[in-house]
C-alpha positions as a Python dict, from the first residue, in 0.01 Angstrom:
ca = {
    (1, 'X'): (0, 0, 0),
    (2, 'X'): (-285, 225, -155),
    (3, 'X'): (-54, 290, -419),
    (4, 'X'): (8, -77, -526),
    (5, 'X'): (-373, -150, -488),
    (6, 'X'): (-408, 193, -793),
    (7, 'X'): (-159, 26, -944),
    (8, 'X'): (-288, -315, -979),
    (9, 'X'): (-652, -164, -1089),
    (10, 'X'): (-412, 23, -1325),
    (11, 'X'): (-266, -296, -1494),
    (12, 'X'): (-644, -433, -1519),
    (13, 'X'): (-740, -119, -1710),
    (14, 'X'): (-383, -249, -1959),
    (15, 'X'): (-535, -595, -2015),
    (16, 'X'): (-884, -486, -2055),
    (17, 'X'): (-753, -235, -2339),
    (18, 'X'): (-507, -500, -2472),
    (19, 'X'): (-770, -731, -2462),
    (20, 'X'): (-1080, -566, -2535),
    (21, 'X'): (-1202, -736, -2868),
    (22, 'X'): (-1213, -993, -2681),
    (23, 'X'): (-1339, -917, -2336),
    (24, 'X'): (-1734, -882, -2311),
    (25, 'X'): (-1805, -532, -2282),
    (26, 'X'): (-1903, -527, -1935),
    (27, 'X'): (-1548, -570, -1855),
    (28, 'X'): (-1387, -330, -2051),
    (29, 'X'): (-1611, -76, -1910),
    (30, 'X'): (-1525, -175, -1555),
    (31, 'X'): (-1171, -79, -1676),
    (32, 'X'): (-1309, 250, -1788),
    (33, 'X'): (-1499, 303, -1456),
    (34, 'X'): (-1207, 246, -1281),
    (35, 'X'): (-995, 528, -1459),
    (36, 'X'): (-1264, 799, -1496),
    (37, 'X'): (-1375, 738, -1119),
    (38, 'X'): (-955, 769, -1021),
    (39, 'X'): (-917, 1068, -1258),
    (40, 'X'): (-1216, 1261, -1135),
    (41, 'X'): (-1139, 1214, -763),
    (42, 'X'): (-756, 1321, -803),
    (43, 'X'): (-836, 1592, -1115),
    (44, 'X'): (-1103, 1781, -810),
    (45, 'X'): (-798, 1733, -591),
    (46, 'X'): (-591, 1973, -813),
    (47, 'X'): (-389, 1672, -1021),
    (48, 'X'): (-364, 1780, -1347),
    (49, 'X'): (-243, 1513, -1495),
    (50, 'X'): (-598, 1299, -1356),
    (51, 'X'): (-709, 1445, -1660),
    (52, 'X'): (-504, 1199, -1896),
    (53, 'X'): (-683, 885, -1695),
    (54, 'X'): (-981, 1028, -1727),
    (55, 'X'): (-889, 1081, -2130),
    (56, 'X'): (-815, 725, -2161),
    (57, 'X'): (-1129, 612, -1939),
    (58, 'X'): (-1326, 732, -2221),
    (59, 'X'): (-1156, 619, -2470),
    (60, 'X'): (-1217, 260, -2298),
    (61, 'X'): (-1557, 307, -2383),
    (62, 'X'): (-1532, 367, -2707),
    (63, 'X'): (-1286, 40, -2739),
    (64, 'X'): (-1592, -129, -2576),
    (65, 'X'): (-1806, -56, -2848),
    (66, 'X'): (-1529, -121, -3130),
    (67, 'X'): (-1429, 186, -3191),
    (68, 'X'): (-1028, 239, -3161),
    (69, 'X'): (-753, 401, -3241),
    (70, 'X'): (-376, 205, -3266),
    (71, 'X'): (-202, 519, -3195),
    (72, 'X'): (-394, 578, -2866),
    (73, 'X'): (-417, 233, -2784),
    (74, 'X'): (19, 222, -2712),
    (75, 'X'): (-14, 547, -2585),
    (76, 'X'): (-244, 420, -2365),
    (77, 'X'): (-52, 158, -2240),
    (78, 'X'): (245, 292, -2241),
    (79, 'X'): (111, 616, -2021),
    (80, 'X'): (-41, 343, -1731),
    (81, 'X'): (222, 65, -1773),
    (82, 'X'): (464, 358, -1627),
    (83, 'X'): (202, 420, -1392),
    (84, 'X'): (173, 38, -1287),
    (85, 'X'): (532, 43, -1247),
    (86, 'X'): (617, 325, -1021),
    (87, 'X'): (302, 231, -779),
    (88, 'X'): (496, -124, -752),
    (89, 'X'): (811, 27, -688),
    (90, 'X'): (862, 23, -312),
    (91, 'X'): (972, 353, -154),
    (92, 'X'): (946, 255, 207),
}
């Protein structure tokens, strides 16, 4: 259950990126929060990989303020869309 609650966060932090010329700037950040807080409490847990959400988290920022990238925008997307999608998967 945790992990589909992560995962739906996950797919907010997706639309705010997809949609972030658009979205007021408060909401995009949220986004950002959102992966920087998740990165930092699994990176001090010894997850390496936290390190990419934390990576993108800041990027978010900077696509609040206009400033993006296309390349890391799909890579973006493409590196938490495969997170959204195993957290939905059901292992039980």
């Amino acid at each position: 259950m945790f992990a589909k609650i992560m995962g739906v966060f996950d797919l907010y932090a997706i639309i705010a990126i997809l949609l972030a010329p658009l979205f007021p700037i408060k909401l995009v950040l949220y986004g950002a929060g959102w992966l920087i807080l998740k990165g930092g409490i699994f990176a001090m847990m010894g997850n390496i990989i936290s390190y990419i959400d934390i990576f993108f988290g800041l990027y978010m920022v900077f696509l609040a303020f206009g400033i993006s990238s296309s390349i890391l925008t799909i890579i973006a997307i493409i590196y938490l869309g495969q997170k959204v999608l195993i957290s939905m998967i059901d292992f039980g």
